[in-house]
N, C-alpha and C positions, 0 to 999 in steps of 0.2 A: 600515573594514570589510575584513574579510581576502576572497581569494577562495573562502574557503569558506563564508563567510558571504554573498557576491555569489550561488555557487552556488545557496543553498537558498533564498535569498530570487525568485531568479528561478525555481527550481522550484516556490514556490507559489504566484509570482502565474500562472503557466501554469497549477496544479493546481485554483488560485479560480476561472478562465477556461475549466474543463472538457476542460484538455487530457489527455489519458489516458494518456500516456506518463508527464507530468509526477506526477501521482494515485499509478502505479505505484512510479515510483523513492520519491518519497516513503515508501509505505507498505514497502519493501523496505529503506529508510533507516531506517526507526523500528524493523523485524522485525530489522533487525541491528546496530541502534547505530550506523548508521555516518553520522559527521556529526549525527546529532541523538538524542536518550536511544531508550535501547532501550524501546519503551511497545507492546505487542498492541495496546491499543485504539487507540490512533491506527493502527495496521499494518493492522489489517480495517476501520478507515473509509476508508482509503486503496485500500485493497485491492478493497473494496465499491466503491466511486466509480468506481475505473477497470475491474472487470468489468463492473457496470453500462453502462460506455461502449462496451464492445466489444475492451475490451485482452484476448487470450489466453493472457498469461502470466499475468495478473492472476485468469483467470476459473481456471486450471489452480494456483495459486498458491493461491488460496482454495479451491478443492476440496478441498486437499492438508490445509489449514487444517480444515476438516472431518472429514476425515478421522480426525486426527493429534489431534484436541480442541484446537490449537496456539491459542491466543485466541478459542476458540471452544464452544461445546459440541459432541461429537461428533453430527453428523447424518448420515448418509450418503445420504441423499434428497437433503439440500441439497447435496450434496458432487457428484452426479450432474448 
């Protein structure tokens, strides 16, 4: 296994385990292809998970995402 496979493999048993940092880079890895396919809906489940948890770039990240309709439908209630 390369270490960028060591990488992602340890940022999701962090992300399984409800770590929120883990959750975010995750879902900012999937929003930009980097290291694993570029996919929205993994990016706002990831995204969702680690707002949920209290991450603030995660919860300003997904607003943005509402906003913008970026994998999402625009809401701007939800986006508030």
């Amino acid at each position: 296994m390369s270490n960028g496979d060591d990488l992602l493999q340890t940022l999701l048993a962090k992300a399984q385990a409800r770590d929120a940092e883990a959750m975010y880079e995750l879902g900012w890895r999937h929003a930009l292809g980097s290291g694993l396919p570029e996919d929205d809906a993994q990016a706002v489940q990831w995204l969702v998970r680690a707002a949920e948890a209290g991450h603030l770039l995660a919860q300003n990240n997904l607003g943005a995402r509402f906003v913008s309709g970026e994998g999402v439908p625009i809401d701007l209630v939800e986006a508030y």
